[in-house]
LUMKOL-492102 format. One record per residue (C-alpha): residue number from 1; z, x, y. Coordinates in Angstrom, 1 decimal, always signed. Example, Ala and Ser with C-alpha at 12.3 -4.5 7.8 and 13.67 -1.06 7.14 Angstrom:
r n=1; Z=+7.8; X=+12.3; Y=-4.5 $
r n=2; Z=+7.1; X=+13.7; Y=-1.1 $
! end
This chain:
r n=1; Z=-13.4; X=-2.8; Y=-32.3 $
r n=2; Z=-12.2; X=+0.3; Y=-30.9 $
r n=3; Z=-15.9; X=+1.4; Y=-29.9 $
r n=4; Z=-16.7; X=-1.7; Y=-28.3 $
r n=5; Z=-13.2; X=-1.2; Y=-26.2 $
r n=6; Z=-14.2; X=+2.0; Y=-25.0 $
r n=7; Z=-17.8; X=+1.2; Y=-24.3 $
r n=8; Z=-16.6; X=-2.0; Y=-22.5 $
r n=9; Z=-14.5; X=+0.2; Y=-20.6 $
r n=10; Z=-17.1; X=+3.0; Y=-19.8 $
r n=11; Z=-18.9; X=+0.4; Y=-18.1 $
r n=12; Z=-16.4; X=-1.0; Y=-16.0 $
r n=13; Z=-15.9; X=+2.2; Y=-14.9 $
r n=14; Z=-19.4; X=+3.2; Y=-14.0 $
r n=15; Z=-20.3; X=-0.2; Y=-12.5 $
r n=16; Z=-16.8; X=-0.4; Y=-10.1 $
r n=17; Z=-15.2; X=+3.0; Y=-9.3 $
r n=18; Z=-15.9; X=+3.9; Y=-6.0 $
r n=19; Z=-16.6; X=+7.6; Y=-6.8 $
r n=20; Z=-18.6; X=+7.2; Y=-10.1 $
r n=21; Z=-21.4; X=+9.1; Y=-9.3 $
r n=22; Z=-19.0; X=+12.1; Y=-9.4 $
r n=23; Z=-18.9; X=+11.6; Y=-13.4 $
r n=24; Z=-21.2; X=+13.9; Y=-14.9 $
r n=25; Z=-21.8; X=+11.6; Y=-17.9 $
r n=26; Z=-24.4; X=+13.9; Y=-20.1 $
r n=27; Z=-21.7; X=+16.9; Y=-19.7 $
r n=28; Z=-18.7; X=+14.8; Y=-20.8 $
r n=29; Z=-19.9; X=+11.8; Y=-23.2 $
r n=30; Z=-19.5; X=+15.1; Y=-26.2 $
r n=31; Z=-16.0; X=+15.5; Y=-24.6 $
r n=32; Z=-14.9; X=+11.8; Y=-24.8 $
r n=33; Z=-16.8; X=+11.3; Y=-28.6 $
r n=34; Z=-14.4; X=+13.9; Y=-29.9 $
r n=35; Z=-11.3; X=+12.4; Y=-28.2 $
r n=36; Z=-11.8; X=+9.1; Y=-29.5 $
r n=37; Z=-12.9; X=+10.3; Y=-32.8 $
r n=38; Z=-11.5; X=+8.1; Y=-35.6 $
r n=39; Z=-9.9; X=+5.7; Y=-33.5 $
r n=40; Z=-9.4; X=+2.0; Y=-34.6 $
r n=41; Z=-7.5; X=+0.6; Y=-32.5 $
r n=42; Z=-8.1; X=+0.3; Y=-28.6 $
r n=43; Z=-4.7; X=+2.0; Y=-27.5 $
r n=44; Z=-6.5; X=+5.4; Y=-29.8 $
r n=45; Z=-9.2; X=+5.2; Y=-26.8 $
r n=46; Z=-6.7; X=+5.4; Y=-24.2 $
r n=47; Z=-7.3; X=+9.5; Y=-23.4 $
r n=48; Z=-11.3; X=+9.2; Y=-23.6 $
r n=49; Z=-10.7; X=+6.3; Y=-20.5 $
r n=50; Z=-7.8; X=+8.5; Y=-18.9 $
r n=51; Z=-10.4; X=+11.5; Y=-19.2 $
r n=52; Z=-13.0; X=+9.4; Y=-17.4 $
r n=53; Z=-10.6; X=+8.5; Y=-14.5 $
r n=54; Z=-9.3; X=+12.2; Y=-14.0 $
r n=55; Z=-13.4; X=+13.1; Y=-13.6 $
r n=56; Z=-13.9; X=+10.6; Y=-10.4 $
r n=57; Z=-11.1; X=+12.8; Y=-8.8 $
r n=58; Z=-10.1; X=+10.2; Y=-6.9 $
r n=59; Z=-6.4; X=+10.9; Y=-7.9 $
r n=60; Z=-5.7; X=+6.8; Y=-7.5 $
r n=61; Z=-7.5; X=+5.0; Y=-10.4 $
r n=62; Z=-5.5; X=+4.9; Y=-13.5 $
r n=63; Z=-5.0; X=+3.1; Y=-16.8 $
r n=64; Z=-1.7; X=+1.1; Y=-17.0 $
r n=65; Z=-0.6; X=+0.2; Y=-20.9 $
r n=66; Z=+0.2; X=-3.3; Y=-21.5 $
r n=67; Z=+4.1; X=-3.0; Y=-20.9 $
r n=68; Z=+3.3; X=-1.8; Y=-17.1 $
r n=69; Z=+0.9; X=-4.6; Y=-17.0 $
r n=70; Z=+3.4; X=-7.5; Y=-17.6 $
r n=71; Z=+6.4; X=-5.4; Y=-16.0 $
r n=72; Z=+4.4; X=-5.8; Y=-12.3 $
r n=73; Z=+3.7; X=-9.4; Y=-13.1 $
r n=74; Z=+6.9; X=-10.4; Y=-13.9 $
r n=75; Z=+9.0; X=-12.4; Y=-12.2 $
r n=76; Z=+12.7; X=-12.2; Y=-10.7 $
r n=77; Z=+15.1; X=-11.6; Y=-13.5 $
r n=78; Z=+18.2; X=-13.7; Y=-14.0 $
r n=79; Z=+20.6; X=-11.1; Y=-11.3 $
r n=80; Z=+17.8; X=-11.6; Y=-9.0 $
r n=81; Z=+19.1; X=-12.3; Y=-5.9 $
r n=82; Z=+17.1; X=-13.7; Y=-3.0 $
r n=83; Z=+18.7; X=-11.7; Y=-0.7 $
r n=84; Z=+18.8; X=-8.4; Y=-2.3 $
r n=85; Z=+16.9; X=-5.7; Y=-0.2 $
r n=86; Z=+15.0; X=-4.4; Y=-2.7 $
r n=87; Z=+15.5; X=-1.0; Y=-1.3 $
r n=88; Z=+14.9; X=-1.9; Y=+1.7 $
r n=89; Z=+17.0; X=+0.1; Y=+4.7 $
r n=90; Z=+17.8; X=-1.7; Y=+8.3 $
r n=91; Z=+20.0; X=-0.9; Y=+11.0 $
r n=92; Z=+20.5; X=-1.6; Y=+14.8 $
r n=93; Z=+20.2; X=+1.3; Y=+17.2 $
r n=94; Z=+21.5; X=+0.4; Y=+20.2 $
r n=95; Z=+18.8; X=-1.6; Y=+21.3 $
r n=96; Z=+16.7; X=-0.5; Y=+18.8 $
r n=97; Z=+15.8; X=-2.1; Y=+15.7 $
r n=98; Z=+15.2; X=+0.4; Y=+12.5 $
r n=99; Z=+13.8; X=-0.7; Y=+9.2 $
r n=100; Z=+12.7; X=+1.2; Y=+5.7 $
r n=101; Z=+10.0; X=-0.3; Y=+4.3 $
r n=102; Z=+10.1; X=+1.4; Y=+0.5 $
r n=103; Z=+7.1; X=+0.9; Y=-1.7 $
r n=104; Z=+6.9; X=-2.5; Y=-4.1 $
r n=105; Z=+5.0; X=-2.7; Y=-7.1 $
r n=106; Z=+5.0; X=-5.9; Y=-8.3 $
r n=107; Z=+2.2; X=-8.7; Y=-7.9 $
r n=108; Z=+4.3; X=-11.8; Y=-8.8 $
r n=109; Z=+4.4; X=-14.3; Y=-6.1 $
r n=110; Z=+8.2; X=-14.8; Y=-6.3 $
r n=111; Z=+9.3; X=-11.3; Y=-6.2 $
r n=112; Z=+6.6; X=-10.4; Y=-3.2 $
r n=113; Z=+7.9; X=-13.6; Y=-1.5 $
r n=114; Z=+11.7; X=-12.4; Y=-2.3 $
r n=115; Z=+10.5; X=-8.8; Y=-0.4 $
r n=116; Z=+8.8; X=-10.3; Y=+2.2 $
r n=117; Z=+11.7; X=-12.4; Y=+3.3 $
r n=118; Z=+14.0; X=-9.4; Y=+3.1 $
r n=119; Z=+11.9; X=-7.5; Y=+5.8 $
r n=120; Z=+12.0; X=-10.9; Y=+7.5 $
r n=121; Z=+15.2; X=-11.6; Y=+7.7 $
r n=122; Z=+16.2; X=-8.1; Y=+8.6 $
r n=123; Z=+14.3; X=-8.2; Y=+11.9 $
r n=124; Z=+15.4; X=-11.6; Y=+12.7 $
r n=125; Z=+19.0; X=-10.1; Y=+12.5 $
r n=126; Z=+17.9; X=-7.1; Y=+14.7 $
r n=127; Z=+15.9; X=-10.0; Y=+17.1 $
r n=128; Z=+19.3; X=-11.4; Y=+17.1 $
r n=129; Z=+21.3; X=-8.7; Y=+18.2 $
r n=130; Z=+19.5; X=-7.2; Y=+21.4 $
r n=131; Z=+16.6; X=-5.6; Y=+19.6 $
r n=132; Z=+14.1; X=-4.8; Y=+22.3 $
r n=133; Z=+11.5; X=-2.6; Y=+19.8 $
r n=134; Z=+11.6; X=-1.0; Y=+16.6 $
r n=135; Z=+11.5; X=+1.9; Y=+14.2 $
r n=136; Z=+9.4; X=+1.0; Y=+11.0 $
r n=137; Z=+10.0; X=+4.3; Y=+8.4 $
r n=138; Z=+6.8; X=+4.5; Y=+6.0 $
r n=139; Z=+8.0; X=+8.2; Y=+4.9 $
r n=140; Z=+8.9; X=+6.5; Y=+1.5 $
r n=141; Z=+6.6; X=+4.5; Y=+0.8 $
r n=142; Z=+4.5; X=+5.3; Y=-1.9 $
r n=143; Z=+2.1; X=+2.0; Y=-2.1 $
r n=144; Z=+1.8; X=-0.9; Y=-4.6 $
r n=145; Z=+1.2; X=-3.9; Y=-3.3 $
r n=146; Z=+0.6; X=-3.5; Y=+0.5 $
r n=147; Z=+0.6; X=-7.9; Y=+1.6 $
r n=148; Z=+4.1; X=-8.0; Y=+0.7 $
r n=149; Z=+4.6; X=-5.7; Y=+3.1 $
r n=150; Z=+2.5; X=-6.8; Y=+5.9 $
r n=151; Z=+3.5; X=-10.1; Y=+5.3 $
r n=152; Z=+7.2; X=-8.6; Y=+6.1 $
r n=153; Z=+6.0; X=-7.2; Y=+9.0 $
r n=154; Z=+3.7; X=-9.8; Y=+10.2 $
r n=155; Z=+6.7; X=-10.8; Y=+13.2 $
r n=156; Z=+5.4; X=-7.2; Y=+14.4 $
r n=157; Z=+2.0; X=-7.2; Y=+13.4 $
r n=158; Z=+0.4; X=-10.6; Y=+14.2 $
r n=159; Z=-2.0; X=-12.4; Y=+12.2 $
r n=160; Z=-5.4; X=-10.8; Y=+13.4 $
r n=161; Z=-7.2; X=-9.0; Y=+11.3 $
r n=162; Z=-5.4; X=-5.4; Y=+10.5 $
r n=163; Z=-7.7; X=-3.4; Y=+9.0 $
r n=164; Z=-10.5; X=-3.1; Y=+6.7 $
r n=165; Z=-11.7; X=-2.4; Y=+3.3 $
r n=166; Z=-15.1; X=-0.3; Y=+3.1 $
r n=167; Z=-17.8; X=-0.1; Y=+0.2 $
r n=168; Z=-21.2; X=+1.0; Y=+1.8 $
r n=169; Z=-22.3; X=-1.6; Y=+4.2 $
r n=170; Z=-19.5; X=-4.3; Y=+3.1 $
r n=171; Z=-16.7; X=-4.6; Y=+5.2 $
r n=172; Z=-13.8; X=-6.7; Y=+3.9 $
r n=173; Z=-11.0; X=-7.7; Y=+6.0 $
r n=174; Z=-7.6; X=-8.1; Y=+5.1 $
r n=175; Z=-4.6; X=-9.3; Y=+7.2 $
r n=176; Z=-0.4; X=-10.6; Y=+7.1 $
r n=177; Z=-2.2; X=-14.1; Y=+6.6 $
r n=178; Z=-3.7; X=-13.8; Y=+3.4 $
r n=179; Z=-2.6; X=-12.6; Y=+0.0 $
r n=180; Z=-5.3; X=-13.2; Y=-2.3 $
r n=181; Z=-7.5; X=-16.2; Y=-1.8 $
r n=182; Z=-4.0; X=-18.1; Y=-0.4 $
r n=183; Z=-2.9; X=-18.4; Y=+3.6 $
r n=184; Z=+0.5; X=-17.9; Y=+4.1 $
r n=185; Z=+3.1; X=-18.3; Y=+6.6 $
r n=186; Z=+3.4; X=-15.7; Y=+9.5 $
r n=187; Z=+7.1; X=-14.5; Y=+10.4 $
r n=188; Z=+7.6; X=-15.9; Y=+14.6 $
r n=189; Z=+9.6; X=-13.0; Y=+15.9 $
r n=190; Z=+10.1; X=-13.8; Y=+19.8 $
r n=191; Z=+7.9; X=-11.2; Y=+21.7 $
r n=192; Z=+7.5; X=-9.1; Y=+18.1 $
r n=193; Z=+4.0; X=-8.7; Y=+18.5 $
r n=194; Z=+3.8; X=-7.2; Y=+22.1 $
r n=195; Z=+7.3; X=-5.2; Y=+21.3 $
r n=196; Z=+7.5; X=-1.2; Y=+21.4 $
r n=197; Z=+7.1; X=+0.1; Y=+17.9 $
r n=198; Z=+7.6; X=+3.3; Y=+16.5 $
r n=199; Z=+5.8; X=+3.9; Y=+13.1 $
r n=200; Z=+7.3; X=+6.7; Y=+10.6 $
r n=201; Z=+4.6; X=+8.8; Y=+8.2 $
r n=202; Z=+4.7; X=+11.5; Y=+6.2 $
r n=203; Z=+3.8; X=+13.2; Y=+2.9 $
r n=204; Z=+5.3; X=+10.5; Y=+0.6 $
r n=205; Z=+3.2; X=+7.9; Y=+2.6 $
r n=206; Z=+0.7; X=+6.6; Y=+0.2 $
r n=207; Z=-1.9; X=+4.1; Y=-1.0 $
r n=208; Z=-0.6; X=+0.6; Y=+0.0 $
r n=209; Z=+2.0; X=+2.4; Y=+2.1 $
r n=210; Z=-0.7; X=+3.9; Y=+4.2 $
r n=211; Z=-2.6; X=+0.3; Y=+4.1 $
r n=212; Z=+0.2; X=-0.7; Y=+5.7 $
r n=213; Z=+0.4; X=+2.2; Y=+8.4 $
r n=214; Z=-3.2; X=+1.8; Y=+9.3 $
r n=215; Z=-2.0; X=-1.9; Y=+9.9 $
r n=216; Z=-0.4; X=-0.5; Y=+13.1 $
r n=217; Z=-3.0; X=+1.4; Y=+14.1 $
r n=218; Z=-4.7; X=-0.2; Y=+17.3 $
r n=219; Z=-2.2; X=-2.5; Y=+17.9 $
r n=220; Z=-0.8; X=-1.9; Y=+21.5 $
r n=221; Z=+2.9; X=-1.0; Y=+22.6 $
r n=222; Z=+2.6; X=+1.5; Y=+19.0 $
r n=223; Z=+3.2; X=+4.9; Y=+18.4 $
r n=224; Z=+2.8; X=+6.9; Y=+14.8 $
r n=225; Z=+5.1; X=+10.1; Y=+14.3 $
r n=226; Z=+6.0; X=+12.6; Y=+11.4 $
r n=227; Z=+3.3; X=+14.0; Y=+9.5 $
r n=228; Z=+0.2; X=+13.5; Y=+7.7 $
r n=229; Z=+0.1; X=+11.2; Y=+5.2 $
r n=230; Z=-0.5; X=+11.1; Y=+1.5 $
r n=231; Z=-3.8; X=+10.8; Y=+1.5 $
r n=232; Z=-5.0; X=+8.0; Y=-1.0 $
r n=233; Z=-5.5; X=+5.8; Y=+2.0 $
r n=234; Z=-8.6; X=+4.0; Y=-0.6 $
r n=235; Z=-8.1; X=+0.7; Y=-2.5 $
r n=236; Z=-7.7; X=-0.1; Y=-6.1 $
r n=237; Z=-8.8; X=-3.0; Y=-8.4 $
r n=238; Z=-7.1; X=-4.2; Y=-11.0 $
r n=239; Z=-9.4; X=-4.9; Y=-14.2 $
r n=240; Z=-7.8; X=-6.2; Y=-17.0 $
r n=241; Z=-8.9; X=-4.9; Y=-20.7 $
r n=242; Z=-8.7; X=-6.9; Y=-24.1 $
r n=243; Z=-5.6; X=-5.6; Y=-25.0 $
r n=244; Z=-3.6; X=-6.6; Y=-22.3 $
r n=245; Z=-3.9; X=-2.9; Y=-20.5 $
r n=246; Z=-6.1; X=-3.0; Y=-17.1 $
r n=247; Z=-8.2; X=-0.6; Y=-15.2 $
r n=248; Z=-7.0; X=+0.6; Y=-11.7 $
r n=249; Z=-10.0; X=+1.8; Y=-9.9 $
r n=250; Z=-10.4; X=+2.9; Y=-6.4 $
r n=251; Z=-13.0; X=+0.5; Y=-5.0 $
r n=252; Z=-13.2; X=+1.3; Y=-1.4 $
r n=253; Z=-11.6; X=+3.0; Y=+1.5 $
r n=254; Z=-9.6; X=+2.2; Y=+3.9 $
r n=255; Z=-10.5; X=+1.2; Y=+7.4 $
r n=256; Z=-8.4; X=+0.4; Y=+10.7 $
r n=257; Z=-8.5; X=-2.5; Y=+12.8 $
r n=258; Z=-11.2; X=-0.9; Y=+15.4 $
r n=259; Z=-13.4; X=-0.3; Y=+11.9 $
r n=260; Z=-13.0; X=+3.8; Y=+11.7 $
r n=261; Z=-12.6; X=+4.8; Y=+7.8 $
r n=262; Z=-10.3; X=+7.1; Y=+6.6 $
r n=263; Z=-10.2; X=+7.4; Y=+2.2 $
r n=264; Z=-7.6; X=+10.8; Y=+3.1 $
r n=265; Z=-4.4; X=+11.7; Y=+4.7 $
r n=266; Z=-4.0; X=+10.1; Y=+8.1 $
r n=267; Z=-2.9; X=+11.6; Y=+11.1 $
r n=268; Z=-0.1; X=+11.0; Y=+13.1 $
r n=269; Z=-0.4; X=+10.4; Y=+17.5 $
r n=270; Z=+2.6; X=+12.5; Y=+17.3 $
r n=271; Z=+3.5; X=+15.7; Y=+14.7 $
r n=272; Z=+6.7; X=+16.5; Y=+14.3 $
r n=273; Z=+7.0; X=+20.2; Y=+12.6 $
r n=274; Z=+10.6; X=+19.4; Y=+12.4 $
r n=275; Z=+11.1; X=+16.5; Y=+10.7 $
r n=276; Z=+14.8; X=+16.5; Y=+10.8 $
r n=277; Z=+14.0; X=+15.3; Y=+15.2 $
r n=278; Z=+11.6; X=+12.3; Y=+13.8 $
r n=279; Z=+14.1; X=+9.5; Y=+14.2 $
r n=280; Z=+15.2; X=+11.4; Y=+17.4 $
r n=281; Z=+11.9; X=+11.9; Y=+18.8 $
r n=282; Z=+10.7; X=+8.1; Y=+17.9 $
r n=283; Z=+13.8; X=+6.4; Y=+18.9 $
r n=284; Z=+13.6; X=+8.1; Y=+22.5 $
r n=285; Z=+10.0; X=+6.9; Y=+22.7 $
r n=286; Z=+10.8; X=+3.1; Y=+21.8 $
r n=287; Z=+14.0; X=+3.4; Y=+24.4 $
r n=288; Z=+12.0; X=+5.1; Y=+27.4 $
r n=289; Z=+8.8; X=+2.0; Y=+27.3 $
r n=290; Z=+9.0; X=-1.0; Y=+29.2 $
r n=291; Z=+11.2; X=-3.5; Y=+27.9 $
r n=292; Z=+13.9; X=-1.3; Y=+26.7 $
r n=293; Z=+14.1; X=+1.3; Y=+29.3 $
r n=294; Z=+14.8; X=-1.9; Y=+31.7 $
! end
């Protein structure tokens, strides 16, 4: 059982990582014989696989054990509260609207709905109280499950497509109006999608939180500041294994709206070498464009 786990595994890996013609597998197959030697259960393969994944130096695909498996998929618990903000950070500026969009790693439809309503409501509120543009602070956000978050957003972001995700000559778009193979609502924020907005990057940005930066890239009345990203701006697959664990491989890159790749950090239009002045520096840029500086 344990052989035919790790072989069925192998595969997956070969056939669907994005980088697996990096894996040397003459070199390393002695390697992985001797970790999994004498294992009879699946979980005993688990540091062949994990061996595998470090080799396509991707630094995104993983293994997740069954217990991380069912903790993304699970659903609000019994304190959840629909409004809770999830870690989520909003305030009014003056006249400018500032929101913290943290990363979420869940896939179950109620909590993304709970998080996507939180960013919703928050710049409603701001809408509500003079808002004439906005801060959105990616600095923290270290991915999961990006259409949460540009579902949130979508009052800023539109419902055109936002980017792209790039294997070879397939280009698959992805956009605030999908999540999965379902259409879902877009947020109506009054003039949101022609407002000044101010984008925050930096180190911490990663995975879906850089899916989510390269949202804004292209749109107009939008200005990135900070510093270069993460750098896993590629996207992972999810491929369940037989004992409830699952494959996370990196599939494809990333690719913005106007079709230009990326797959590393990402560039800001504005560096800030002192990143105590970000907030500074972006907040004067949202106040001095038309609209605000009225």
């Amino acid at each position: 059982m344990a052989r035919t786990y790790l072989d069925a595994a192998l595969a997956t890996i070969a056939d669907n990582a994005y980088y697996s013609e990096r894996i040397d597998w003459p070199t390393l197959r002695p390697e992985l014989e001797q970790l999994a030697a004498g294992a009879t259960r699946p979980e005993e393969t688990h540091p062949a696989i994990r061996r595998v994944l470090q080799a396509l130096g991707d630094n995104h695909s993983k293994l997740l054990p069954r217990s991380r498996v069912e903790e993304a998929a699970s659903g609000p618990g019994s304190d959840s509260d629909s409004h809770s903000d999830h870690g989520i950070r909003a305030e009014t500026l003056g006249r400018v609207g500032y929101l913290s969009v943290p990363g979420f790693a869940f896939t179950n439809a109620a909590r993304s709905a709970e998080f996507s309503g939180a960013l919703q409501r928050h710049l409603d509120a701001q809408a509500a109280a003079g808002a004439c543009g906005w801060i959105i602070d990616l600095r923290g956000n270290t991915g999961g499950n990006m259409y949460p978050m540009i579902q949130g957003l979508s009052g800023l972001l539109g419902g055109e497509t936002l980017g792209y995700f790039v294997r070879g000559e397939e280009r698959t778009p992805w956009s605030a109006r999908r999540f999965g193979a379902r259409d879902v609502d877009l947020h109506e924020l009054e003039g949101g999608t022609s407002a000044p907005v101010a984008v925050l990057q930096g180190r911490r940005t990663f995975s879906s939180g850089e899916a989510t930066l390269l949202s804004f890239i292209g749109r107009a009345n939008t200005r990135r500041f900070g510093e270069a990203s993460g750098g896993l701006s590629t996207a992972n697959r999810m491929f369940p294994l037989p004992d409830g664990a699952a494959l996370v491989l990196t599939t494809s890159v990333m690719a913005d709206r106007t079709g230009q790749p990326y797959g590393g950090r990402i560039e800001p239009d504005v560096q800030i070498w002192d990143v105590s002045r970000t907030d500074i520096v972006a907040r004067q840029w949202v106040e001095a464009q038309p609209g605000c500086a009225d």
